[in-house]
N, C-alpha and C positions, 0 to 999 in steps of 0.2 A: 543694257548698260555694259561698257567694257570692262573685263578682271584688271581692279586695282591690285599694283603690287607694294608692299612693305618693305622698304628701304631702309638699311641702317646705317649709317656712315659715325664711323669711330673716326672722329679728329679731334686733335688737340687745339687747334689753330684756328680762333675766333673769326677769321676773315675771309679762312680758305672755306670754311664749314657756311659762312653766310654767301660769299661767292657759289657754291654749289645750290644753296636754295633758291639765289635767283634766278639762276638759270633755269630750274627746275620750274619755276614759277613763269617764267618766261613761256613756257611750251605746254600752252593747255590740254593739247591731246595727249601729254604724255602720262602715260595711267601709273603713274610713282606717288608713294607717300612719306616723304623725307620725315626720319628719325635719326634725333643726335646722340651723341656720347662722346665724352674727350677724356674719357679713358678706357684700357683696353678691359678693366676691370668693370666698371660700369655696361660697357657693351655686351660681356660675354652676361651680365643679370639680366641684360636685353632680351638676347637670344635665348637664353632660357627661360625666360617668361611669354614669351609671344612669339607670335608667326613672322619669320622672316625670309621673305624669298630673294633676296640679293642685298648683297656685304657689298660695302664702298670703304677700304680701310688702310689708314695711314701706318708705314708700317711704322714709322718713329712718332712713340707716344713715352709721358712719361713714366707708363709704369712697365713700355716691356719696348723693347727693339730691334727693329731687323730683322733677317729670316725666324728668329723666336716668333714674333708677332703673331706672323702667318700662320707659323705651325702649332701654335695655342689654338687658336680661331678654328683650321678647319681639323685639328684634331675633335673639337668641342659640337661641331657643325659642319661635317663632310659634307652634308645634304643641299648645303648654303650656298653659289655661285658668290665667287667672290673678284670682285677686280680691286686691284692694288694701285694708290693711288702714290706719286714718289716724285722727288725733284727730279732734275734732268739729270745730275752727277750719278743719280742712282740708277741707271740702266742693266747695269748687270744684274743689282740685286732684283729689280722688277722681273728680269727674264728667268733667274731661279724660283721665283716666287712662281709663275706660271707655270715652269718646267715641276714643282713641286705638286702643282691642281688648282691653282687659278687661273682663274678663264680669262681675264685679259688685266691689262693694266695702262696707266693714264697719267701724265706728267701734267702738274699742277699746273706749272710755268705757261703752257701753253696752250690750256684745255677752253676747247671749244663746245656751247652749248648741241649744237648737231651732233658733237662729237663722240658728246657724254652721253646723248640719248642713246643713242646709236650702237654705243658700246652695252649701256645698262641692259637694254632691249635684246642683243645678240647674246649676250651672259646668259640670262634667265632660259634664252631656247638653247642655246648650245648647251647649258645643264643639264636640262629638259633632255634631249635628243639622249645624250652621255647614256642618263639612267635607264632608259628604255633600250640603248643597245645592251649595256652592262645586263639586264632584268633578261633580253631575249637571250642573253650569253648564259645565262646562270639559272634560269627557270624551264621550264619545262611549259609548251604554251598551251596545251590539250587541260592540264591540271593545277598548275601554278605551281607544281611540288618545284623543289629544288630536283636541277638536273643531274648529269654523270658530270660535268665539269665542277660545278658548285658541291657535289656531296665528297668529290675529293677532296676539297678543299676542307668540308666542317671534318669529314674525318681523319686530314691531317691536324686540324689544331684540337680536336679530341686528342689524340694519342700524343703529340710533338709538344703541345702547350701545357703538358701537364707539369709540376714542380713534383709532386710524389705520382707516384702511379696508382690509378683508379680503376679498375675495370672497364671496360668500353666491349658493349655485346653490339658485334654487327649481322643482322638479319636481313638476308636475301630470301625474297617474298616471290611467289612466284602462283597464279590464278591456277587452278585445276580445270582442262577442257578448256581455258578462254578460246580457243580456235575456233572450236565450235560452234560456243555459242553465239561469236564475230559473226561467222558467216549467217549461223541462223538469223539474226537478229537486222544481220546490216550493220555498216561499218558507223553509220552516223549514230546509231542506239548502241553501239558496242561502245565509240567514244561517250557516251554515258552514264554505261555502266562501268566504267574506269575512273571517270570522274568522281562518281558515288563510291567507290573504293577509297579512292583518295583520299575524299573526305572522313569517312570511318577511318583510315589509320591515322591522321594525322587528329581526330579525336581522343583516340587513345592513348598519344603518347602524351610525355609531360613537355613543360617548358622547358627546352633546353637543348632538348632532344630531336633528331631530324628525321623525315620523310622524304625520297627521294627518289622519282622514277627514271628508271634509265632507258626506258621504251618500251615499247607493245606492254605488255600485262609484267613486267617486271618491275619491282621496287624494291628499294632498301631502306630499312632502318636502324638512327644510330640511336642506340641508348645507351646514355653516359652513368656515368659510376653506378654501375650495376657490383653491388657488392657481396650479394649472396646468388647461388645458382639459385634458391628456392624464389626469391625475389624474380628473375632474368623469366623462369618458369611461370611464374604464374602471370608477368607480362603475356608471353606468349599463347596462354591461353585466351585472353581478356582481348588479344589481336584476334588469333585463329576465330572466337566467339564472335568477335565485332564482324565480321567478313562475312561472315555466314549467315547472318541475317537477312531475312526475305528482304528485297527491295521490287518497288513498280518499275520498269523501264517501260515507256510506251505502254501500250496496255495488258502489258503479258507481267504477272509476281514471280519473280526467279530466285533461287538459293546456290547462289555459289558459293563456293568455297575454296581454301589454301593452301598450297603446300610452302615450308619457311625450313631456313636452315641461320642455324646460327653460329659466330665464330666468335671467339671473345681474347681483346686485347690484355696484358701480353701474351698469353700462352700459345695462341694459336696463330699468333702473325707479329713481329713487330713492325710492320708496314699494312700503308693502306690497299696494295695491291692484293700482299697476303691473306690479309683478312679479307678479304672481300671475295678472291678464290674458292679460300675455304668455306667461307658460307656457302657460297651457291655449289661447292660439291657438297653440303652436307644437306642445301635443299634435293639437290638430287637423290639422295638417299630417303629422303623424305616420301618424295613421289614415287620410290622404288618402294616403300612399307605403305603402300594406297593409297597416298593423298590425303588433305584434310587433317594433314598432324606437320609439327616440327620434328626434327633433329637438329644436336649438338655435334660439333665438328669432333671433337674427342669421343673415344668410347664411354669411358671413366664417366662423361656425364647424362651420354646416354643411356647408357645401364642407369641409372638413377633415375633419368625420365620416363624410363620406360619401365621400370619398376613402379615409379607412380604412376602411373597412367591404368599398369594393370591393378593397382591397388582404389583407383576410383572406380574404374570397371565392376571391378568385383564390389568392392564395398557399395553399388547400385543397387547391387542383388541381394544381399546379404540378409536384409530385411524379410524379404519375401521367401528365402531361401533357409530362415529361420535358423539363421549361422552364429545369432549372437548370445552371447549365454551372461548370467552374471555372477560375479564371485562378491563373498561379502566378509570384511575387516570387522572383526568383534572391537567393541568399545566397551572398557572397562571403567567402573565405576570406584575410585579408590579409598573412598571413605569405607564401605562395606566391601571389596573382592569381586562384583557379581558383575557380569556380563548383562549390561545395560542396552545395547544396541549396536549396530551392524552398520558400516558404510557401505552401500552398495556401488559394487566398480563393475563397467562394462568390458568385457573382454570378445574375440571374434575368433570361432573354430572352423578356421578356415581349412576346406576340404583335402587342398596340397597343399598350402604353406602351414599348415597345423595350428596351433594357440597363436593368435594375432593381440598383442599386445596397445594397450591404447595409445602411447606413445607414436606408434607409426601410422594409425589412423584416427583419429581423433583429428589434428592439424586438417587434416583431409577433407574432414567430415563440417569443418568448422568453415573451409574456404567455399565448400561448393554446395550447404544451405541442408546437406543431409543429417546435422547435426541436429534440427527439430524432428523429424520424425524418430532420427534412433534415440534425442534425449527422450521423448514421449514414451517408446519403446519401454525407454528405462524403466522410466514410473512406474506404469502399466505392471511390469514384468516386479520390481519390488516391492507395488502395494498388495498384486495377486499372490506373491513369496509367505508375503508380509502373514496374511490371511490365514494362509495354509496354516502354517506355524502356529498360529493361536488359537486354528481350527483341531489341529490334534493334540492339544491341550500343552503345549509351551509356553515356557512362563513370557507375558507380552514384552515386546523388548521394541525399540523405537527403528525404523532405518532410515537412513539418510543417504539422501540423491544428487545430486550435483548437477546443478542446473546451468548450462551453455547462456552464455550471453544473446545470442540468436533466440534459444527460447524465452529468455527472460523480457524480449521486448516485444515478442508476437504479441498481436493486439488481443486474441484470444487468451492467452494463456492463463487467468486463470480461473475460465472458465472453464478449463482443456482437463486444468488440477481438478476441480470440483467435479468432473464427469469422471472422470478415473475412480475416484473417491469410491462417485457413488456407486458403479460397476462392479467394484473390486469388493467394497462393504467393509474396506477397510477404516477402523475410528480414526478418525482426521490426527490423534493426537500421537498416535505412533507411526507416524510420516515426518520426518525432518526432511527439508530443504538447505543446501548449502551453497549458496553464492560467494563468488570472490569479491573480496573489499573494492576491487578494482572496477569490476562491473557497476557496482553498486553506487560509488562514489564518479561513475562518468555525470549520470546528469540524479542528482541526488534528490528532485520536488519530483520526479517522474518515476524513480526507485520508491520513496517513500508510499507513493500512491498502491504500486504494485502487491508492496508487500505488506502494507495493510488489506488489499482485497485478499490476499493467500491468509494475514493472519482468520480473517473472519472465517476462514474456512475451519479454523483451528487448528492446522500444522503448525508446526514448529520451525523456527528459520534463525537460521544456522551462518556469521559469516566467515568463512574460509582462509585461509591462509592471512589471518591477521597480521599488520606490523608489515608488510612489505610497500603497502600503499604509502600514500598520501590523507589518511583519514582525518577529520577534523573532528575534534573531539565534541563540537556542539553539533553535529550534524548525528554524528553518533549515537547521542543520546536521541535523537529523536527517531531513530531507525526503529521499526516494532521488532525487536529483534529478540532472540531467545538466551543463543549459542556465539562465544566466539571460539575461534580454535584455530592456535598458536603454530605459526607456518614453523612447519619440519626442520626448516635453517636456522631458526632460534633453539630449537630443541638439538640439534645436532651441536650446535655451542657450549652446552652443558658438558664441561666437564673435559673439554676438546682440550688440546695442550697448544700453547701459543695460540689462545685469545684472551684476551683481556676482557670482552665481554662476558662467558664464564655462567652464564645465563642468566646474567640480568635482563635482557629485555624479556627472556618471559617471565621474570619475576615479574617485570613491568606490568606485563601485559595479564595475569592473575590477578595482579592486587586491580587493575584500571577496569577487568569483566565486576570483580568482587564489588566492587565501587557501584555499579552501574546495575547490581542486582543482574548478571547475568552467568548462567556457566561457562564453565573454561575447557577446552577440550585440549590436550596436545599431541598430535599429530607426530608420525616418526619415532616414535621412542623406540630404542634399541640394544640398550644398558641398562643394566640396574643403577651402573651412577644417574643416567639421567629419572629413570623411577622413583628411588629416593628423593632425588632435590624436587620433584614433582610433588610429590606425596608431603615432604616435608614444608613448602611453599601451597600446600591447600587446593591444588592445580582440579578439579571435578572429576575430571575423564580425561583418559590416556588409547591410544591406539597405536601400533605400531609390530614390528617384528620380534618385541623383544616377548611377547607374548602369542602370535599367528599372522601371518600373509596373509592374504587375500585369499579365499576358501570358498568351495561351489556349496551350494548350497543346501545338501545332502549333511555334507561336512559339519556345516554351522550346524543344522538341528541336530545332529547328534552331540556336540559339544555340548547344545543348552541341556538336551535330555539327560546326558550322564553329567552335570558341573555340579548337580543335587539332586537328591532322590525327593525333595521337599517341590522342588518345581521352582525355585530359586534360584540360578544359577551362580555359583560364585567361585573364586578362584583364590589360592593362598599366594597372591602377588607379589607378598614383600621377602616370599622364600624361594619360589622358584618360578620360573616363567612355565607357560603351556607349553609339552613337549611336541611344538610342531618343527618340524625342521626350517631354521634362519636361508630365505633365500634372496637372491637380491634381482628377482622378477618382482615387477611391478604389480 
């Protein structure tokens, strides 16, 4: 059966629209299926409702006229061959209407059924023909990627089309050894393994964003509003990783891999020539530090990348290298003075950059999955703390752990808690867990599950930096939860000058734990104003500077052993804080 095609003729003119169907009807072999509309408004609900492979369109209708017509229709449907159908007086406008991007055009007065076949039939393949040169012009035919002609182009209207300025990261991509492996392979399996590249990058990028080879094993990619270098980096690694993966070519599994250089608009070019320069000199410099890594066309940001790179290196090791040590935050109890329990924070003593602070690895640790063994670590190392402490006769005091969102959904974990447990012999009941509201409240029937299997265990759970989410107060109640504890930014409000706030929300946030039969913790304290409104507002426990830093663990047990000779430990709070020295390390 021959391809019927889908016809649309936008006329206003009852006679001319029935003149054209008989003709149509007249020529049984002609593979047309006449659809009307007599307005231009109705037409273009056509077009975008259904398949239409050639336009028949008057350019005087009554809701638009003249060259307007035209330029509605294939602004709305460039893809559409359109012939323009016009009195005879209209000759000029018919020939602008072509000269604009239609394919032909037809004067009513005179139109011949052979004529109109003729024409409709020549439209539909001179289309046809158009898109395949334009697609050979603009595509690359080995891979389909957008070529060197086309990616000029997206990356002029990246940069040129912008009304504010956006970041724009362009990366020139460039195979390690392809030569190589060409010859070893053969040129027909090496077009292959190019092709299977292709497809791996233009997986990784998002919608928006371009793929584009410019020949043999080179490629570029643009990615648009790239607004953070951290963001632009961790693209580049999610490329460099996608690439690297084994693939089959013919019968042989191969791991290539990358070298990439990236330039980013404005800084490093205001033009598409510039930037795309300086990418590929800063792939060069890539392949000049061994391959298999990017660089940034600046130093400023290579120094940063390459500080993280050596900070995931190392933090690989760190574990095994037995580099990670823990300091722990006393938590005071303010009804009684006594040092109640410990927040355990993880810190890394690192061999030449010395105390590694969490702040610079943590992020790190959270992107690349190392966040569950060093959270595990954690445990581990503060339930075995935990132990000692009670083992040389300290009075028991709770610690509490912070649990990464990574660990919180491993399918093991807490089974992971209950082996620690039992290991360590530490009582379930002086282990606090402290998850953030946020974690908690992502998928909340999956959280609840979780941490009812941790409650059976009998820990304690703890949730973190309250009042910065989105929590729902019904879902709330049904959390098995122990502890909340009031995020540091509410507490920092206490007493601040110009806020109006003034620390009402954690007034709030005291009376809504008290409500709900749970303790209140407040996090940050660093003033005696904010101690008093604590104290004076019924607040549970208090931790913060204004009483000890974060301290090894050496430290803590000597503080619990001298805070009473009774094995109590307690602290005169409302007169003078612990004389540690106020620092403002983490």
């Amino acid at each position: 059966m021959s391809e019927i095609f889908n016809v649309l003729l936008i006329e206003d003119n009852p006679g001319d629209a029935r003149l054209l169907q008989e003709m149509l009807a007249e020529e049984p072999v002609a593979p047309f299926r006449l659809h009307c509309a007599d307005r231009l408004s109705r037409g273009m609900e056509m077009l975008s409702a259904g398949k239409v492979e050639l336009l028949l369109l008057d350019l005087s209708l009554p809701d638009s006229h003249g060259l307007e017509t035209f330029a509605k229709v294939y602004a709305h449907s460039p893809k559409v061959p359109i012939i323009v159908l016009t009195g005879n007086d209209d000759r000029a406008l018919a020939l602008s209407a072509v000269k604009a991007g239609a394919q032909d055009y037809l004067f009513k007065g005179s139109l011949e059924r052979e004529l109109l076949v003729r024409s409709m039939q020549y439209s539909i393949e001179r289309k046809r023909y158009q898109e395949e040169l334009e697609h050979h012009a603009n595509y690359d035919a080995l891979t389909g990627l957008p070529n060197r002609n086309l990616l000029h182009d997206r990356l002029k209207q990246a940069v040129f089309a912008q009304r504010n300025v956006h970041p724009v990261a362009v990366v020139f991509l460039d195979l390690d050894h392809f030569k190589i492996i060409n010859e070893g392979l053969g040129h027909s399996q090496g077009d292959k393994l190019l092709a299977t590249i292709a497809e791996r990058l233009h997986a990784t990028v998002r919608d928006g964003d371009t793929v584009a080879r410019l020949g043999g094993d080179e490629f570029v990619l643009i990615l648009n509003d790239q607004t953070k270098e951290d963001v632009i980096f961790r693209a580049m690694q999610r490329i460099l990783g996608k690439v690297s993966e084994p693939m089959t070519i013919g019968d042989q599994e191969l791991c290539i891999t990358c070298s990439a250089g990236v330039s980013i608009y404005p800084q490093d070019g205001a033009d598409v020539d510039t930037l795309l320069k300086n990418a590929d000199a800063a792939m060069y410099r890539a392949k000049e530090r061994g391959r298999n890594t990017f660089q940034f066309y600046t130093s400023e940001m290579n120094a940063l990348v390459n500080e993280r790179l050596a900070l995931e290196h190392s933090l690989r090791r760190a574990l095994e290298r037995n580099e990670l040590l823990l300091h722990y935050q006393p938590k005071v109890e303010l009804a009684t003075g006594r040092i109640v329990g410990a927040e355990a924070l993880v810190r890394w003593q690192h061999p030449q950059w010395g105390l590694v602070f969490p702040d610079r690895f943590i992020p790190i640790a959270e992107e690349t999955g190392l966040i569950v063994p060093i959270g595990e670590w954690v445990l581990r190392q503060a339930c075995m703390q935990n132990r000692t402490w009670h083992d040389a006769g300290l009075a028991p005091v709770t610690v509490s752990v912070n649990v990464s969102a990574r660990q919180f959904t491993q399918e093991n974990f807490v089974n992971t808690v209950r082996q620690i447990l039992s290991e360590t012999g530490l009582n379930p009941r002086h282990l606090e867990m402290e998850l953030t509201e946020s974690m908690v409240m992502h998928d909340v029937e999956a959280a609840i599950a979780i941490l009812q299997g941790l409650k059976s265990l009998g820990v304690r759970l703890s949730v973190d930096d309250f009042g910065t989410g989105h929590s729902s107060l019904s879902y709330l109640r049904r959390l098995p939860i122990d502890t909340l504890k009031i995020d540091k930014s509410f507490v920092n409000r206490i007493g601040a000058k110009n806020d109006g706030d003034d620390g009402l929300l954690a007034q709030a946030i005291i009376s809504l734990g008290h409500t709900l039969k749970l303790r209140v913790v407040a996090e940050g304290v660093e003033t005696e104003a904010q101690l008093k409104f604590l104290t004076a507002h019924r607040c549970d426990e208090v931790q913060g500077y204004y009483f000890s830093k974060p301290i090894p663990a050496a430290e803590y047990a000597s503080m619990l052993g001298s805070a009473d000779v009774s094995n109590k430990p307690s602290l005169s709070i409302l007169t003078q804080p612990l004389s540690f020295p106020v620092s403002t390390d983490l």
